[in-house]
PLY file of the C-alpha trace (Angstrom):
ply
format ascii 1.0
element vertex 82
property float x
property float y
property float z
element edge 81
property int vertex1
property int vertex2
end_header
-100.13 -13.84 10.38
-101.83 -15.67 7.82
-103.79 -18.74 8.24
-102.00 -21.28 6.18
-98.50 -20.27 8.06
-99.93 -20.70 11.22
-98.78 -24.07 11.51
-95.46 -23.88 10.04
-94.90 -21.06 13.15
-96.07 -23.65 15.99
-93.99 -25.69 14.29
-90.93 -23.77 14.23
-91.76 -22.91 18.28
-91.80 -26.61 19.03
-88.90 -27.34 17.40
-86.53 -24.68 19.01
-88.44 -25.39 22.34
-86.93 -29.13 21.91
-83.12 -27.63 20.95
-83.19 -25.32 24.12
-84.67 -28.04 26.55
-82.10 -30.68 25.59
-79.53 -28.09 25.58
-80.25 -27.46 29.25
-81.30 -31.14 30.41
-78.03 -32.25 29.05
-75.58 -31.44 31.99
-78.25 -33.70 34.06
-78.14 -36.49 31.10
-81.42 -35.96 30.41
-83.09 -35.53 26.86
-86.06 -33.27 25.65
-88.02 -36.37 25.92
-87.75 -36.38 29.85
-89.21 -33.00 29.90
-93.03 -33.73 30.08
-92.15 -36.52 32.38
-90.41 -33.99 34.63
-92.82 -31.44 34.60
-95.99 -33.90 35.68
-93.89 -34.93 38.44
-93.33 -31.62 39.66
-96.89 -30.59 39.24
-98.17 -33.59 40.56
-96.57 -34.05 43.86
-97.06 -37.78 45.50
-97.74 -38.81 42.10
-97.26 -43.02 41.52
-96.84 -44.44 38.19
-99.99 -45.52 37.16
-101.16 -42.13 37.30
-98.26 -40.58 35.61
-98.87 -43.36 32.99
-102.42 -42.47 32.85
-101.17 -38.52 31.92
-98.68 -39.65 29.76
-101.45 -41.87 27.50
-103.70 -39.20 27.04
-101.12 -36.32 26.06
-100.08 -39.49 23.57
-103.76 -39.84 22.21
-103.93 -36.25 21.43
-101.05 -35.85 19.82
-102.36 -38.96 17.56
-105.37 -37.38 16.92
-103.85 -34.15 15.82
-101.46 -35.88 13.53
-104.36 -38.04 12.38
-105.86 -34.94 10.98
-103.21 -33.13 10.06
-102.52 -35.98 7.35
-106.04 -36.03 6.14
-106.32 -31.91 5.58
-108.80 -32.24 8.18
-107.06 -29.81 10.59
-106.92 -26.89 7.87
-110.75 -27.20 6.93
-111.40 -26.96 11.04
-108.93 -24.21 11.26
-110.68 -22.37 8.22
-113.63 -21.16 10.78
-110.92 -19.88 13.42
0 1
1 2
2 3
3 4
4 5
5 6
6 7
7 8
8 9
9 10
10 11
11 12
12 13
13 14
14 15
15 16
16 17
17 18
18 19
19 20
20 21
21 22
22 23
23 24
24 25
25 26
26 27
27 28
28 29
29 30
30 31
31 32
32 33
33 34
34 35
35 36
36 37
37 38
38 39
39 40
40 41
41 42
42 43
43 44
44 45
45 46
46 47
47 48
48 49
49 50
50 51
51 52
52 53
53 54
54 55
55 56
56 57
57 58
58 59
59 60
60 61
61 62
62 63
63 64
64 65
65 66
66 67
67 68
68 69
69 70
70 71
71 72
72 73
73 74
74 75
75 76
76 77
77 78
78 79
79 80
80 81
C-alpha cells in the first residue's frame, strides 16, 4: 500500500464502520454516535458521568489534534518517516 493512500484507506474503514454500526444500533434507536458512549460504559463498569465525560474529552482532543494536522500537511511530513 502506498504511503499517500494510506489515509484515504482509514478513511474508507471509518466510514463503512459508521454505516454498519448505525445499521445495527438502529432497531435500539440508537445512532453511530452512541457507539463510543456504549462501549466506555461497558468497559468501564460502575462508571459515573464525570468520568465518562472525562473519556469522552480526551478522545475529542485527539481527534482535534489529528484534524489540526491533517489541515496543515503536518500529518503527511510525520507520516513520511513511518
Amino acid at each position: 500500500m502506498q504511503k499517500d493512500r494510506f489515509g484515504k484507506h482509514i478513511s474508507l474503514i471509518y466510514r463503512y464502520s459508521q454505516i454498519f454500526f448505525n445499521s445495527e444500533l438502529k432497531k435500539y434507536n440508537l445512532g453511530s454516535g452512541q457507539y463510543i458512549f456504549l462501549v466506555n460504559l461497558f468497559k468501564n463498569n460502575g462508571i459515573n458521568q464525570e468520568q465518562l465525560s472525562d473519556i469522552v474529552m480526551k478522545m475529542i482532543n485527539v481527534l482535534i489534534i489529528y484534524i489540526l494536522l491533517t489541515r496543515q500537511n503536518l500529518l503527511k511530513l510525520i507520516c513520511l518517516g513511518c
